[in-house]
C-alpha positions as CSV (number, residue, x, y, z in Angstrom):
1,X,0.5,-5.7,10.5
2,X,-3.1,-7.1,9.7
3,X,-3.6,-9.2,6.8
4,X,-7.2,-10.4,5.7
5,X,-8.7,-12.0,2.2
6,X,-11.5,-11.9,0.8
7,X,-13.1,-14.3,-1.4
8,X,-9.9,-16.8,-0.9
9,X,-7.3,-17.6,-3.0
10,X,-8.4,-16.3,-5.9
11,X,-10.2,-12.7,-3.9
12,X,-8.6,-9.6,-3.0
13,X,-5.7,-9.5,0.1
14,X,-5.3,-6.3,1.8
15,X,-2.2,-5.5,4.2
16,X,-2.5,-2.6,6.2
17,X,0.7,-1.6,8.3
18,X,3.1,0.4,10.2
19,X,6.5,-0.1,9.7
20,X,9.8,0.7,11.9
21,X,11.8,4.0,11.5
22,X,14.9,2.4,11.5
23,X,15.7,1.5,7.7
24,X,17.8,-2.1,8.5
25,X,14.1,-3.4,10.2
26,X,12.1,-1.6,7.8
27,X,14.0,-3.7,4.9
28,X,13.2,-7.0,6.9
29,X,9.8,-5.8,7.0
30,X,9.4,-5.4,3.3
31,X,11.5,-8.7,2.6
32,X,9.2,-10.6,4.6
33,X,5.7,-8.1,3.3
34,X,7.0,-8.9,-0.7
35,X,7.2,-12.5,0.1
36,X,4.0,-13.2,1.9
37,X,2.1,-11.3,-1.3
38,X,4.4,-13.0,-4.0
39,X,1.8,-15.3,-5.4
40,X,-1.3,-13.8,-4.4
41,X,-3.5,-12.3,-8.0
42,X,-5.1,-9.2,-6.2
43,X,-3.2,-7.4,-3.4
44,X,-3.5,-4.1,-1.9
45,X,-0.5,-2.7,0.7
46,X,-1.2,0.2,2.6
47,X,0.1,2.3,5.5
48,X,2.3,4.3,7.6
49,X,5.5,2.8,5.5
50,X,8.2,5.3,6.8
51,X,10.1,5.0,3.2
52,X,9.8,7.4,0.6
53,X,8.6,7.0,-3.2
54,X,12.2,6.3,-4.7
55,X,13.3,4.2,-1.4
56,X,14.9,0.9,-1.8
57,X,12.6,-0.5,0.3
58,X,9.3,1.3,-2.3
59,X,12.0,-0.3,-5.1
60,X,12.0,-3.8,-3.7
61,X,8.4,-3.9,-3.4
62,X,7.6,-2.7,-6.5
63,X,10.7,-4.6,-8.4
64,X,9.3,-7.2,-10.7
65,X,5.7,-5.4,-11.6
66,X,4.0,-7.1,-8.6
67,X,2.8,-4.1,-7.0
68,X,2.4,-0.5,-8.3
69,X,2.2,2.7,-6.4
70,X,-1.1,5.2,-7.5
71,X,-1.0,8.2,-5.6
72,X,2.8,8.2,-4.4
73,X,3.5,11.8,-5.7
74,X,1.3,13.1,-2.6
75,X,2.9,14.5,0.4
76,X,0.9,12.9,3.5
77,X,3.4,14.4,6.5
78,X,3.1,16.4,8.5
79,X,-0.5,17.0,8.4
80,X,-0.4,20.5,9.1
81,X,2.4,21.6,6.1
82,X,2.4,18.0,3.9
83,X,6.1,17.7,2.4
84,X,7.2,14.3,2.7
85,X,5.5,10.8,1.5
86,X,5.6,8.0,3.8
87,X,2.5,7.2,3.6
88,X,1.5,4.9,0.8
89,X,-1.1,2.5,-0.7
90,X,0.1,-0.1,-3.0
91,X,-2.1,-2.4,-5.9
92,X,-1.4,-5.6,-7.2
93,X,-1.0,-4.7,-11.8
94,X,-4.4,-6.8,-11.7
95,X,-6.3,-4.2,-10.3
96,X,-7.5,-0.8,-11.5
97,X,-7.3,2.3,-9.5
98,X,-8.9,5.6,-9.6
99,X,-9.5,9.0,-7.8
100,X,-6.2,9.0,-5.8
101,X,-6.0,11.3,-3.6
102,X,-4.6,13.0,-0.2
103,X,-7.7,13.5,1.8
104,X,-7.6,16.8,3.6
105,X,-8.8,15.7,7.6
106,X,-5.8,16.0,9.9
107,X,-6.5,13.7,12.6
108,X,-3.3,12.8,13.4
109,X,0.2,13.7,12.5
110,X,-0.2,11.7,8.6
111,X,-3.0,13.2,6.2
112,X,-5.2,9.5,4.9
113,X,-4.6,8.7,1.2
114,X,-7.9,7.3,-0.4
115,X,-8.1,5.1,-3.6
116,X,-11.3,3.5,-5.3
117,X,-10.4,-0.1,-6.3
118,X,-12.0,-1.3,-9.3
119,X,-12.6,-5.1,-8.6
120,X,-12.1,-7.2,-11.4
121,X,-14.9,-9.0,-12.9
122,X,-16.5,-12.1,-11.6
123,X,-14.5,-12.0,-8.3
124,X,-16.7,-12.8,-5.2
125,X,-16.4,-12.5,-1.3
126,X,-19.3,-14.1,-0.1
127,X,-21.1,-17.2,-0.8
């Protein structure tokens, strides 16, 4: 997992991961993924999350309005026939999303998602 913030405490936290196949360590994972973003305003999760769209592992990261899931109706795997969705990108309520969508360049065995993040106003990430 890689975590990084920008603009501090108050900026934008992005979480890009892989998680396990097995569903007991992929609940772990999200148990510990939910509570590291808990207080944090403006949070975006994305990845390889092996769990589908009505998973109790999407459930318990979306439970409580914290995170909501854009583009989760796209099929991502296999690249070359798309019918399940493992892959997703999540956003914190704060922030706005638009174009969601499954981007078309198999380079591996997952087709990319792609979001534009609106960033809320009068948020910074440099000096």
């Amino acid at each position: 997992m890689i975590v990084c913030n920008f603009g501090g405490s108050t900026g934008l936290t992005v979480c890009i991961m892989h998680l396990a196949l097995g569903r007991r360590a992929r609940l772990r994972q999200v148990s510990y993924i939910r509570e590291l973003v808990a207080d944090l305003p403006h949070v975006v999760v994305m990845g390889d999350l092996n769990f589908g769209c009505d998973s109790q592992e999407m459930r318990l990261l979306t439970r409580g309005g914290g995170l909501t899931q854009p583009a989760c109706h796209m099929n991502t795997f296999p690249s070359w026939r798309p019918i399940r969705k493992i892959d997703h990108i999540l956003v914190s309520d704060t922030l706005q999303v638009e174009n969601a969508k499954v981007v078309e360049y198999p380079l591996s065995d997952h087709l990319p998602i792609g979001i534009d993040v609106i960033i809320p106003t009068g948020m910074r990430f440099a000096a």
